[in-house]
Biotite code that builds the C-alpha atoms (Angstrom):
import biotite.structure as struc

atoms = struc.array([
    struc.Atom([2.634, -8.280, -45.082], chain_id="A", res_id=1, res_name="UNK", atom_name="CA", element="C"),
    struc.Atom([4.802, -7.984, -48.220], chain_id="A", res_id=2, res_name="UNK", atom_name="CA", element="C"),
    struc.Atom([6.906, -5.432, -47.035], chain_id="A", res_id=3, res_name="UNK", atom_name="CA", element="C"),
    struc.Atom([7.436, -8.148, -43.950], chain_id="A", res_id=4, res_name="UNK", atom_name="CA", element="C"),
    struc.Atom([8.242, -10.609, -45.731], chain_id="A", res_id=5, res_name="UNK", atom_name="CA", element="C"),
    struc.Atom([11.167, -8.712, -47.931], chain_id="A", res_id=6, res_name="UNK", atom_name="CA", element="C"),
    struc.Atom([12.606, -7.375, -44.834], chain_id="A", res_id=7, res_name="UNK", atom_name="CA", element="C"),
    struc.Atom([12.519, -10.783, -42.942], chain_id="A", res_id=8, res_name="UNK", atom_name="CA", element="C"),
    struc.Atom([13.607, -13.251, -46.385], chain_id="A", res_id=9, res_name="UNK", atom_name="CA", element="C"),
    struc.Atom([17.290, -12.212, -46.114], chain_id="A", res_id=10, res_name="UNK", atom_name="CA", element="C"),
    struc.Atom([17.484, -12.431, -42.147], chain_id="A", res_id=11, res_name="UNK", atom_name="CA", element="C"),
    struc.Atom([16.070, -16.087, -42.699], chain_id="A", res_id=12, res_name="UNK", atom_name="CA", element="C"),
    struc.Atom([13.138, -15.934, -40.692], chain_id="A", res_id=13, res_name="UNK", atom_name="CA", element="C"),
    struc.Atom([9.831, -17.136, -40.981], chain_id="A", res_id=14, res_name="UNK", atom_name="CA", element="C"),
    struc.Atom([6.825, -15.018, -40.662], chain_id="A", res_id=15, res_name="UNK", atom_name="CA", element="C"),
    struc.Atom([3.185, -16.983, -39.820], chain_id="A", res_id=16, res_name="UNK", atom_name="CA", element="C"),
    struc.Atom([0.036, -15.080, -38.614], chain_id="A", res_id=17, res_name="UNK", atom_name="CA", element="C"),
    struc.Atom([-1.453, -16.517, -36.047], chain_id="A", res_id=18, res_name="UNK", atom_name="CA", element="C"),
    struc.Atom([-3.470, -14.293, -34.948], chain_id="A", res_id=19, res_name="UNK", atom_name="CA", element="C"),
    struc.Atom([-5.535, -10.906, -35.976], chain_id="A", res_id=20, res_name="UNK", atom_name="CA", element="C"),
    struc.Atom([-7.676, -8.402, -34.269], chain_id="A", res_id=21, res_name="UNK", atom_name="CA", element="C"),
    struc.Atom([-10.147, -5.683, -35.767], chain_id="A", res_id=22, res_name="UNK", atom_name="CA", element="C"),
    struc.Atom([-8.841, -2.364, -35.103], chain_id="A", res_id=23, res_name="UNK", atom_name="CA", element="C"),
    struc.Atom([-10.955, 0.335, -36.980], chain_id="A", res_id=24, res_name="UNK", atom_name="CA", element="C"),
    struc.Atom([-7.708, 3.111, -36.179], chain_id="A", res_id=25, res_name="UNK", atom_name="CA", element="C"),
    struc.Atom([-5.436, 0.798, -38.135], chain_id="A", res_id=26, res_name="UNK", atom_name="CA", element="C"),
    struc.Atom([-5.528, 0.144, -41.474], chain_id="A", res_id=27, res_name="UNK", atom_name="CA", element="C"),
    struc.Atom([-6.162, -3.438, -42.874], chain_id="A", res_id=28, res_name="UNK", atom_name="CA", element="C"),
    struc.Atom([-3.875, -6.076, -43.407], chain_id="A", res_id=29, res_name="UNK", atom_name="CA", element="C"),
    struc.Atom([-1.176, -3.765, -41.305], chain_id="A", res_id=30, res_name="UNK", atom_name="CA", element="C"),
    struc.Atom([1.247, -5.812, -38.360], chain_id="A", res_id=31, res_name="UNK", atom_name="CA", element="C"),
    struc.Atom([0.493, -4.164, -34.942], chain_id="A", res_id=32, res_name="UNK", atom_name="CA", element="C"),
    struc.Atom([1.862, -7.125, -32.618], chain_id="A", res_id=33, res_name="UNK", atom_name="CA", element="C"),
    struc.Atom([5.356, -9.708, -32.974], chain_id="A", res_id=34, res_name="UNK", atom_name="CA", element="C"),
    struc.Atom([6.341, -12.457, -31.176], chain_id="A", res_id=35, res_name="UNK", atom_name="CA", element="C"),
    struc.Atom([9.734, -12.681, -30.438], chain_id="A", res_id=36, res_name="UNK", atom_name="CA", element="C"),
    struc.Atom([9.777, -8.523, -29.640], chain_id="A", res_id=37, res_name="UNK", atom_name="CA", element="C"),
    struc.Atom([11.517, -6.271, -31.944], chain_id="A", res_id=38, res_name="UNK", atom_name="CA", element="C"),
    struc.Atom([15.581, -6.192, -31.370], chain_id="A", res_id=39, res_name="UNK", atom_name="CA", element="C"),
    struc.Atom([15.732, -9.425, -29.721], chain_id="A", res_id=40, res_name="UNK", atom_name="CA", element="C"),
    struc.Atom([18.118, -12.151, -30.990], chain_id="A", res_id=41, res_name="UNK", atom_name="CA", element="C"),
    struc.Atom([17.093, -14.655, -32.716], chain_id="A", res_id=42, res_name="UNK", atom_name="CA", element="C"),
    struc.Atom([18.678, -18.194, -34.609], chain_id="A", res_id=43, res_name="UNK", atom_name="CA", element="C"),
    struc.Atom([18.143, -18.290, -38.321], chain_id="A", res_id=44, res_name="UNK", atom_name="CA", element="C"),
    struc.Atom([14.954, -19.442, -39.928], chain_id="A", res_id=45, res_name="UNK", atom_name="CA", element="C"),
    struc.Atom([13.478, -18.564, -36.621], chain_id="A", res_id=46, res_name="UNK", atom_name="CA", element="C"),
    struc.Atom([9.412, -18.299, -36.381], chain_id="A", res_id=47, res_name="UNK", atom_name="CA", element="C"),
    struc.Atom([7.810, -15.146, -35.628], chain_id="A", res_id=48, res_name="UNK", atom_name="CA", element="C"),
    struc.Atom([4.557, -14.819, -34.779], chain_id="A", res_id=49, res_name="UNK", atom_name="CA", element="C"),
    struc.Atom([2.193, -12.199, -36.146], chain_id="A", res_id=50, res_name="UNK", atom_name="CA", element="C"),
    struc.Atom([-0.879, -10.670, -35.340], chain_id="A", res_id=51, res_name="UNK", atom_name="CA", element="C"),
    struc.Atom([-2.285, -8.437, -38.171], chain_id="A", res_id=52, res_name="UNK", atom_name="CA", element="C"),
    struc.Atom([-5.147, -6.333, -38.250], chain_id="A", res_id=53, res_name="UNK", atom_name="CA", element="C"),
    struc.Atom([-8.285, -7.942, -39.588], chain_id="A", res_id=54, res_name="UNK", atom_name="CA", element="C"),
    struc.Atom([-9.643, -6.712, -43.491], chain_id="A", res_id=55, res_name="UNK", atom_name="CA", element="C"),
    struc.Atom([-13.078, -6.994, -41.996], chain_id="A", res_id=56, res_name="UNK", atom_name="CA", element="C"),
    struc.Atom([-14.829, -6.229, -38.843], chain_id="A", res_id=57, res_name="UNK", atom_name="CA", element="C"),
    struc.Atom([-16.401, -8.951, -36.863], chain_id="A", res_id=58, res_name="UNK", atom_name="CA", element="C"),
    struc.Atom([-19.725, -9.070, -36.150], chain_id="A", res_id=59, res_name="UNK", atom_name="CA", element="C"),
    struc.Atom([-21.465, -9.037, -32.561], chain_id="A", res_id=60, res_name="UNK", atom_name="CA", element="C"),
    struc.Atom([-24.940, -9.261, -31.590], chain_id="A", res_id=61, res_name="UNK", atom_name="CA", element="C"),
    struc.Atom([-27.092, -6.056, -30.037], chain_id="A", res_id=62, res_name="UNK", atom_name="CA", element="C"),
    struc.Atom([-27.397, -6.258, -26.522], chain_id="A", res_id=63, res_name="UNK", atom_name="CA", element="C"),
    struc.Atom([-31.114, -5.243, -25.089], chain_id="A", res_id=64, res_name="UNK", atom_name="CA", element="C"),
    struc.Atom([-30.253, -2.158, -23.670], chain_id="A", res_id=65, res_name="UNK", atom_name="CA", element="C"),
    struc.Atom([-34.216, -0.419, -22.723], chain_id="A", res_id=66, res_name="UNK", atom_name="CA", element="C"),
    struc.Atom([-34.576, -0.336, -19.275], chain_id="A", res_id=67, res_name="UNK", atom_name="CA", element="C"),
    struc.Atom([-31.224, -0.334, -17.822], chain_id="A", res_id=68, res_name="UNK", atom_name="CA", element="C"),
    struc.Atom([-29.017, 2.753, -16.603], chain_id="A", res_id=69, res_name="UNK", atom_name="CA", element="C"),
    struc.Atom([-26.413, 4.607, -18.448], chain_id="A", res_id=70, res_name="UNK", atom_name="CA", element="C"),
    struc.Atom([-24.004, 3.374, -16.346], chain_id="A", res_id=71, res_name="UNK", atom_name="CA", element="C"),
    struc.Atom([-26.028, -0.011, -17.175], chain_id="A", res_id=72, res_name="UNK", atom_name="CA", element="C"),
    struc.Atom([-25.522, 0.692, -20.291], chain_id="A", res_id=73, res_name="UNK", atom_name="CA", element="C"),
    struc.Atom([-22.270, 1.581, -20.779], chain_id="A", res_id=74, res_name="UNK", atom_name="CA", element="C"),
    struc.Atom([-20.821, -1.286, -19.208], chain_id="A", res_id=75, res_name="UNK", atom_name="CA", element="C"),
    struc.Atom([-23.178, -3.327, -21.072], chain_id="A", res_id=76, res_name="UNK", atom_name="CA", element="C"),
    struc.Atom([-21.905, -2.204, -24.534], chain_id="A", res_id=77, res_name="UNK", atom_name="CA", element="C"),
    struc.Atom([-18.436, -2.452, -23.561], chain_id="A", res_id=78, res_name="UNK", atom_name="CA", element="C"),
    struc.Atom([-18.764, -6.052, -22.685], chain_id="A", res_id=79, res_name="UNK", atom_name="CA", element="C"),
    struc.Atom([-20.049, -6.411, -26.450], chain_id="A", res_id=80, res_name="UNK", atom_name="CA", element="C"),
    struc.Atom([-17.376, -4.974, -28.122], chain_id="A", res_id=81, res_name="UNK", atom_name="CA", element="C"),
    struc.Atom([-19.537, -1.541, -28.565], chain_id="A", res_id=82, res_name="UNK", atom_name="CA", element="C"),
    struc.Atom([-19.252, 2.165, -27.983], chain_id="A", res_id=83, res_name="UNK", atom_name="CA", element="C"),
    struc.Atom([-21.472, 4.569, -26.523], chain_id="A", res_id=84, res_name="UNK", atom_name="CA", element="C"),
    struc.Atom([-22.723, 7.020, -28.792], chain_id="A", res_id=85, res_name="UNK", atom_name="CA", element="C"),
    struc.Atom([-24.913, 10.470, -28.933], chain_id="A", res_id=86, res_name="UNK", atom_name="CA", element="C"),
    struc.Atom([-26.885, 10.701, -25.985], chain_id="A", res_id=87, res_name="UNK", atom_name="CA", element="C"),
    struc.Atom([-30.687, 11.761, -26.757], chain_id="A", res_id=88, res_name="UNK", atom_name="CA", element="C"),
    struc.Atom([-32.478, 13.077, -23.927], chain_id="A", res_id=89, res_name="UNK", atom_name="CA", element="C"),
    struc.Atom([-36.270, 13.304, -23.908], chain_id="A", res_id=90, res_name="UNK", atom_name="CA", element="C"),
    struc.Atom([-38.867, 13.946, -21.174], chain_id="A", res_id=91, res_name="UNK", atom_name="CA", element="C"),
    struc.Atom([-39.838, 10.902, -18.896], chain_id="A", res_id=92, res_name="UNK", atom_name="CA", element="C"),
    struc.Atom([-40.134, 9.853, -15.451], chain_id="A", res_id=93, res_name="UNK", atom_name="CA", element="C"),
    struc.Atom([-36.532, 8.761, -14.775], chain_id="A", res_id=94, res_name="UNK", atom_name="CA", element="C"),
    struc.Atom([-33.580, 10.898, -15.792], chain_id="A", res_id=95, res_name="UNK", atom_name="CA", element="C"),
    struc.Atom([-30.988, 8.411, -17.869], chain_id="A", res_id=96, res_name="UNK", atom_name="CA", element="C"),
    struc.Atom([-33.384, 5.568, -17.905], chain_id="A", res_id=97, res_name="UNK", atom_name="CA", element="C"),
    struc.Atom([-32.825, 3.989, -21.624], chain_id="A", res_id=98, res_name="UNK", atom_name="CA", element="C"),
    struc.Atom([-35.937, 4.353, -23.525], chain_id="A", res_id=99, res_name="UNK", atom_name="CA", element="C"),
    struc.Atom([-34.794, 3.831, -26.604], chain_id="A", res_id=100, res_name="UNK", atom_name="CA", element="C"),
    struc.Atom([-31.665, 2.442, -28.579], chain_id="A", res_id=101, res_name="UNK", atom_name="CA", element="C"),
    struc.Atom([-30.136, 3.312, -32.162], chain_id="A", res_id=102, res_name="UNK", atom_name="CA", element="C"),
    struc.Atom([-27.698, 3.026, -34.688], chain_id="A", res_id=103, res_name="UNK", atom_name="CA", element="C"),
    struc.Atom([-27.221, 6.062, -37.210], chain_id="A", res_id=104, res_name="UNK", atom_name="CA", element="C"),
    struc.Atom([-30.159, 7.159, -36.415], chain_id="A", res_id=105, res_name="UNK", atom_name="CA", element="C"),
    struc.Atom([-32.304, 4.214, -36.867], chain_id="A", res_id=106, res_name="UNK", atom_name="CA", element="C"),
    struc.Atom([-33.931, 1.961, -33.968], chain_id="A", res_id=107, res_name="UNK", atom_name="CA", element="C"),
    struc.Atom([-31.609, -0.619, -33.362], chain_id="A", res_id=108, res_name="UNK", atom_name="CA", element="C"),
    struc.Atom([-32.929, -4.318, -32.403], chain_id="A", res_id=109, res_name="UNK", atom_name="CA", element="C"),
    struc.Atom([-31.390, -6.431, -29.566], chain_id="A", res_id=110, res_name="UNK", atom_name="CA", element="C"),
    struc.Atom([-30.030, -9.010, -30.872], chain_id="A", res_id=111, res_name="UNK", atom_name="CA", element="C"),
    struc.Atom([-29.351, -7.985, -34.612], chain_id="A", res_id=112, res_name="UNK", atom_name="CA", element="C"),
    struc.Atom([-25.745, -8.293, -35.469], chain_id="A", res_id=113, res_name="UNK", atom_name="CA", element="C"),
    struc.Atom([-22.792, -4.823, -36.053], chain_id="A", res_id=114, res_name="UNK", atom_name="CA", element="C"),
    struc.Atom([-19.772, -4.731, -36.530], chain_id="A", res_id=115, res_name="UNK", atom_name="CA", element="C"),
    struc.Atom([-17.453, -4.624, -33.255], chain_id="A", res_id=116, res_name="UNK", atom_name="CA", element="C"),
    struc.Atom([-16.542, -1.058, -32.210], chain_id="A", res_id=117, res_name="UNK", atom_name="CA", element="C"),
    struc.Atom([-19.781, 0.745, -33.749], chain_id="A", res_id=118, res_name="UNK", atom_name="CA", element="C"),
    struc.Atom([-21.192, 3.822, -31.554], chain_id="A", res_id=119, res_name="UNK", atom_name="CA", element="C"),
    struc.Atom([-24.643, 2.823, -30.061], chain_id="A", res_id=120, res_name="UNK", atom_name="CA", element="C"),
    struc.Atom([-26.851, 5.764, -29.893], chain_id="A", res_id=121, res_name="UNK", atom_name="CA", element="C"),
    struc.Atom([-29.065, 5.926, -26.561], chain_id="A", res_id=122, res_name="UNK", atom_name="CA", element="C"),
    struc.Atom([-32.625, 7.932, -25.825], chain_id="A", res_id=123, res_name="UNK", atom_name="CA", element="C"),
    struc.Atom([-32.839, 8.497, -22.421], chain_id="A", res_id=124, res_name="UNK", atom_name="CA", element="C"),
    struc.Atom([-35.152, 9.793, -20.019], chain_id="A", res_id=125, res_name="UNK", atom_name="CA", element="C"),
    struc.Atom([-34.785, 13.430, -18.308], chain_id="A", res_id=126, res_name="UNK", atom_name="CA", element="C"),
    struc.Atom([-36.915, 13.960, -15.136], chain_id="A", res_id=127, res_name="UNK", atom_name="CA", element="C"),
    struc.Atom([-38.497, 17.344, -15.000], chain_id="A", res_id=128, res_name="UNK", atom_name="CA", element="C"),
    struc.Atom([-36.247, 19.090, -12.489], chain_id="A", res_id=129, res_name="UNK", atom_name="CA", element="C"),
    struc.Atom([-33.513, 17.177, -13.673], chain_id="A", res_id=130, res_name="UNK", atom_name="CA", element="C"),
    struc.Atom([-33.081, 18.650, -17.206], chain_id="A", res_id=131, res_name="UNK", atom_name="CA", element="C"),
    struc.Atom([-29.428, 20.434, -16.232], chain_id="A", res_id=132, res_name="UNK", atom_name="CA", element="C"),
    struc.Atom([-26.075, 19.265, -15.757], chain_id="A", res_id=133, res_name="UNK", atom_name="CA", element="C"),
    struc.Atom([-22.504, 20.304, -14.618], chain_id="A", res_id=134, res_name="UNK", atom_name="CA", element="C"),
    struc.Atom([-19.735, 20.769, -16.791], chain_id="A", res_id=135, res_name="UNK", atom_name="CA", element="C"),
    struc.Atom([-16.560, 18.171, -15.121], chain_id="A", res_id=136, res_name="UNK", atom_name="CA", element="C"),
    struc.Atom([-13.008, 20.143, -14.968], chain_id="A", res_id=137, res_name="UNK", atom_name="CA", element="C"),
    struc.Atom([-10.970, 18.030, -17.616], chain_id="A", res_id=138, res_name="UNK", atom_name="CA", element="C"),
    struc.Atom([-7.538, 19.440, -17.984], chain_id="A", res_id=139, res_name="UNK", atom_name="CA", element="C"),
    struc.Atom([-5.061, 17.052, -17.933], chain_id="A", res_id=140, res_name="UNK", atom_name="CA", element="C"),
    struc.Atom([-7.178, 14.038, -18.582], chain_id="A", res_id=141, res_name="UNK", atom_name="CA", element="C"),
    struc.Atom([-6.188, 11.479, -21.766], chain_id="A", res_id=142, res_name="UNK", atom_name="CA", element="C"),
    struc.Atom([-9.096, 11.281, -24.130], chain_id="A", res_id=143, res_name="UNK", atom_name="CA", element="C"),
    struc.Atom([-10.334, 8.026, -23.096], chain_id="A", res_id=144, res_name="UNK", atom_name="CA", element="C"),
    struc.Atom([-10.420, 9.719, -18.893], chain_id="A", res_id=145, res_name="UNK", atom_name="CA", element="C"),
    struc.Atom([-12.272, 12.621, -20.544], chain_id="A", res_id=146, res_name="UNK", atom_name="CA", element="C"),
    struc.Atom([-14.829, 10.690, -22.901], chain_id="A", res_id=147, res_name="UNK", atom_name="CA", element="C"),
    struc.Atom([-15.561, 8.355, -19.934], chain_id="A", res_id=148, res_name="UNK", atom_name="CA", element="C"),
    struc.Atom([-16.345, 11.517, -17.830], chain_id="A", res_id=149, res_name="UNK", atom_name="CA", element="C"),
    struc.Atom([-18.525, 13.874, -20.462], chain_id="A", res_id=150, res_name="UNK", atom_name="CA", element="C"),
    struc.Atom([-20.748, 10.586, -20.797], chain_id="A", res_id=151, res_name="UNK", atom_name="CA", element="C"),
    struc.Atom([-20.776, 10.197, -16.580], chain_id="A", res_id=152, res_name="UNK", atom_name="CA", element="C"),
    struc.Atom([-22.102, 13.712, -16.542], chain_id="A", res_id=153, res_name="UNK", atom_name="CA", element="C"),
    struc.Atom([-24.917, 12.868, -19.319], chain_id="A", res_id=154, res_name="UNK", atom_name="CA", element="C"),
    struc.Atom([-22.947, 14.924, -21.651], chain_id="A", res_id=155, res_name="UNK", atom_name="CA", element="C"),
    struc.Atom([-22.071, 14.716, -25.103], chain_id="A", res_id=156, res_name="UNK", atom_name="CA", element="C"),
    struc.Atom([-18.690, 14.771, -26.908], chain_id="A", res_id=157, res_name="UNK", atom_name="CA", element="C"),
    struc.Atom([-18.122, 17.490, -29.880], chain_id="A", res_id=158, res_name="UNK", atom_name="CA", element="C"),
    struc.Atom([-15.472, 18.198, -31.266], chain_id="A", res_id=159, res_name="UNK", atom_name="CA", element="C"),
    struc.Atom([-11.787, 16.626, -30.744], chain_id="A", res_id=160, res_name="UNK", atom_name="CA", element="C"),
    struc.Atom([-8.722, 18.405, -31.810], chain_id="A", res_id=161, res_name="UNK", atom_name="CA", element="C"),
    struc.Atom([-4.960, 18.544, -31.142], chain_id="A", res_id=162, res_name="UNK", atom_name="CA", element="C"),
    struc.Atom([-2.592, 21.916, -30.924], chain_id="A", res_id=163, res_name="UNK", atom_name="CA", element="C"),
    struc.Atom([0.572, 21.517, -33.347], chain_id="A", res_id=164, res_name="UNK", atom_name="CA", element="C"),
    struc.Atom([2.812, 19.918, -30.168], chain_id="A", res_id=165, res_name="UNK", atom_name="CA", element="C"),
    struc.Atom([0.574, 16.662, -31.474], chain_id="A", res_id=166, res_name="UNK", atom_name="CA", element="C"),
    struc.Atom([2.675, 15.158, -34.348], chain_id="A", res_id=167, res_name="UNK", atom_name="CA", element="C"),
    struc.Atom([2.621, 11.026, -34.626], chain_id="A", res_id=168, res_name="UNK", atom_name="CA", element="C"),
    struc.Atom([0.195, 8.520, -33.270], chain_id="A", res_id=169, res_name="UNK", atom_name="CA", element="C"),
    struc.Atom([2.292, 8.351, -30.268], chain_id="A", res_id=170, res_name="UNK", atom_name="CA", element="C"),
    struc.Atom([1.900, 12.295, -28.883], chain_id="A", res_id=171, res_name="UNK", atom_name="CA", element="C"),
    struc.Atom([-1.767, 11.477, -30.091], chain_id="A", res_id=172, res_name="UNK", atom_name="CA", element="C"),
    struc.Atom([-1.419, 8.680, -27.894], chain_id="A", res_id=173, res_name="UNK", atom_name="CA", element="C"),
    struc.Atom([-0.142, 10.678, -24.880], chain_id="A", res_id=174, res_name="UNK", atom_name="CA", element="C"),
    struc.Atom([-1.844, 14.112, -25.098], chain_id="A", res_id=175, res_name="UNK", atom_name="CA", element="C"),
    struc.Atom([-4.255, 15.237, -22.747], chain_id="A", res_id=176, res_name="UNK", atom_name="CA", element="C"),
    struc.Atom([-6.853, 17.858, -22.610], chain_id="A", res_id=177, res_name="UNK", atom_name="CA", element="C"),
    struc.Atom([-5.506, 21.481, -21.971], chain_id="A", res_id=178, res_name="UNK", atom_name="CA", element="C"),
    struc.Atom([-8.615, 23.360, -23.175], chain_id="A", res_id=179, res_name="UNK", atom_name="CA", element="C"),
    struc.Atom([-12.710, 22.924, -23.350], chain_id="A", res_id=180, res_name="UNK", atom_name="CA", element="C"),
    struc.Atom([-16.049, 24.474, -24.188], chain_id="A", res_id=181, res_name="UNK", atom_name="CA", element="C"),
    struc.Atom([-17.939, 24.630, -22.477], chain_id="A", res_id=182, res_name="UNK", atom_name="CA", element="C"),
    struc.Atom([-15.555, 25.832, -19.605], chain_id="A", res_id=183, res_name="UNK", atom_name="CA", element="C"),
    struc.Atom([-16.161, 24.036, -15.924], chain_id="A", res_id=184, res_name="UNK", atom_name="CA", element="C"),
    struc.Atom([-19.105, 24.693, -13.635], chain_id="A", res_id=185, res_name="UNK", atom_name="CA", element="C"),
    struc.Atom([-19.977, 24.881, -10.183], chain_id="A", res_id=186, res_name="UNK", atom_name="CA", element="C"),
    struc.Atom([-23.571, 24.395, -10.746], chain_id="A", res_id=187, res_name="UNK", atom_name="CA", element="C"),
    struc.Atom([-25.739, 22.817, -13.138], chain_id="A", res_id=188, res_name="UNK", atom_name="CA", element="C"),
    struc.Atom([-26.343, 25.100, -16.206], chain_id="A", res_id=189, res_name="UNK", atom_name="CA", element="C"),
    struc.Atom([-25.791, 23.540, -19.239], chain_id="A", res_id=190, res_name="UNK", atom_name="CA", element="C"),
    struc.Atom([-28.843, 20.783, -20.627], chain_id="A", res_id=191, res_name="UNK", atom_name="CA", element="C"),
    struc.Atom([-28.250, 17.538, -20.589], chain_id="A", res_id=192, res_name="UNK", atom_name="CA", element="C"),
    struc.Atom([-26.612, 16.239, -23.529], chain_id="A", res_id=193, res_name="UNK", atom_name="CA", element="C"),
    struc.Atom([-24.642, 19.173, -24.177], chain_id="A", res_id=194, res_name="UNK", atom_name="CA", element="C"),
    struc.Atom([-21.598, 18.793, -26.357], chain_id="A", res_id=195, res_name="UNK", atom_name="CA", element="C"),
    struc.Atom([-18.295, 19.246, -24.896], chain_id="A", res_id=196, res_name="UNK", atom_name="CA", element="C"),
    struc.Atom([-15.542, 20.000, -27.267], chain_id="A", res_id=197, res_name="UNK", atom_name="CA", element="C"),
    struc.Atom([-11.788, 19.561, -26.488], chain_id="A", res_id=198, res_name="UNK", atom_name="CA", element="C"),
    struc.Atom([-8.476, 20.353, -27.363], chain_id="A", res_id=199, res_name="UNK", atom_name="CA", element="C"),
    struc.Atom([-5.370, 18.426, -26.662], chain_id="A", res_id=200, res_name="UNK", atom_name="CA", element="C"),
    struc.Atom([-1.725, 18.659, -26.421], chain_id="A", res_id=201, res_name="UNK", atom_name="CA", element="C"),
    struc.Atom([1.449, 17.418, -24.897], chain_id="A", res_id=202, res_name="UNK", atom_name="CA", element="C"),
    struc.Atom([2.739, 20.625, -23.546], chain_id="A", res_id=203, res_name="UNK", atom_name="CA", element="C"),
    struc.Atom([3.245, 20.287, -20.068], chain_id="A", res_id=204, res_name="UNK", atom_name="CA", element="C"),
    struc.Atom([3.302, 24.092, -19.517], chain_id="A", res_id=205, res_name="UNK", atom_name="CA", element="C"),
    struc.Atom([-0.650, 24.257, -20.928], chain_id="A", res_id=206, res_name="UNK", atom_name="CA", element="C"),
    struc.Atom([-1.662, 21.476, -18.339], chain_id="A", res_id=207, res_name="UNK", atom_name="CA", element="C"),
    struc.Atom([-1.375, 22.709, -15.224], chain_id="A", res_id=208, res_name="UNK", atom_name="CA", element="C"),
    struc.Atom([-4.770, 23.168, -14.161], chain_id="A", res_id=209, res_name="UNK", atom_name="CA", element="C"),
    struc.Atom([-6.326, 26.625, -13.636], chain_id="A", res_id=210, res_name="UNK", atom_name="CA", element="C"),
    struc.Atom([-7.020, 28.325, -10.113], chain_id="A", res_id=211, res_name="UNK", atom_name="CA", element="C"),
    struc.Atom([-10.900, 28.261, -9.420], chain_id="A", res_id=212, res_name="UNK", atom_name="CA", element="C"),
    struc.Atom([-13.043, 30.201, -7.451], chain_id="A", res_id=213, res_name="UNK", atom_name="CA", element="C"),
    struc.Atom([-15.770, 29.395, -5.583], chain_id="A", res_id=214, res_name="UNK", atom_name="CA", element="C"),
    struc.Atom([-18.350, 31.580, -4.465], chain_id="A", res_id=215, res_name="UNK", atom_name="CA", element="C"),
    struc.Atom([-20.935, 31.984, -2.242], chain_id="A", res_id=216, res_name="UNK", atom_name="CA", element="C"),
    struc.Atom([-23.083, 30.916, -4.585], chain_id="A", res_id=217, res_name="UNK", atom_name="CA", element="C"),
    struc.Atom([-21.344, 27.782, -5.438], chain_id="A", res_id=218, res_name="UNK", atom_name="CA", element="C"),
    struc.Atom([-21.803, 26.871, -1.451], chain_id="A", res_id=219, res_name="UNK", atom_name="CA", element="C"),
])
């Protein structure tokens, strides 16, 4: 905000926050949104709007998450202000039926508060028979598409990195997934909860996606 306010003293303008927001990515205090826009025109001693980010995260309260899906579940913790964590399978009845819910690795209450944006760990059930799951085909997916999928497939995220083409926040931003491990599958092979691990880029050339052959086996 000081650096604002040296910049905008000699144009004559007036800076006022009206606003702020908790993003964890960003660090505190920092200006992510104006009102009027950058480059536009304005009269002198003009207002303009900020919204900075928040020095503290707001709090939200636990949703009761036992019982429901992990599509229930997903959506449910998104409505909160929450992300899905690990996924913890464990032998039961129903496969992805939530049996349990945590927070670093601690049972986690419905209803106690945490701060907005914290990952939600889930135990889950896995059905005997059901203990094995395909591996999606993510090249060429942002990181958001291809987190949104691993979970979908009751699989777990590893490890996220980003070839050298990957140099601000805005190729982060636009990269998507040229390379994974484990590599796609046909059929079910890999447990559930498996870590996927991923490597982005904004090459074009490294995204087109890969022939694959299916055999009789996959039929």
């Amino acid at each position: 905000m000081e650096e604002a306010r040296k910049t905008a003293r000699p144009l004559h303008l007036r800076l006022e926050v009206t606003d702020s927001l908790y993003m964890p990515e960003l660090p505190a205090g920092v200006i992510f949104r104006q009102v009027p826009p950058p480059g536009q025109h304005v009269k002198k001693n003009r207002r303009i709007e900020l919204t900075v980010n928040s020095l503290l995260p707001r709090q939200v309260s636990v949703p009761s998450l036992v019982g429901f899906s992990l599509r229930q579940a997903k959506a449910e913790l998104a409505s909160h202000g929450l992300k899905l964590g690990r996924l913890i399978y464990v032998p039961d009845l129903a496969t992805n039926n939530v049996l349990e819910q945590m927070y670093q690795g601690q049972p986690l209450p419905a209803g106690a508060p945490i701060n907005i944006y914290s990952a939600i760990d889930l135990k889950l059930g896995m059905a005997p028979g059901h203990e094995l799951a395909y591996i999606p085909m993510l090249t060429g997916k942002s990181l958001e598409a291809a987190l949104d999928i691993i979970s979908d497939h009751s699989l777990n995220i590893g490890s996220i990195k980003y070839d050298g083409t990957v140099l601000t926040a805005a190729d982060t931003l636009a990269a998507r997934v040229f390379s994974q491990s484990p590599d796609f599958s046909h059929q079910p092979a890999y447990p559930l909860g498996t870590s996927i691990h991923l490597v982005l880029t904004i090459n074009p050339d490294l995204l087109i996606p890969r022939d694959i052959t299916i055999t009789e086996e996959d039929l």
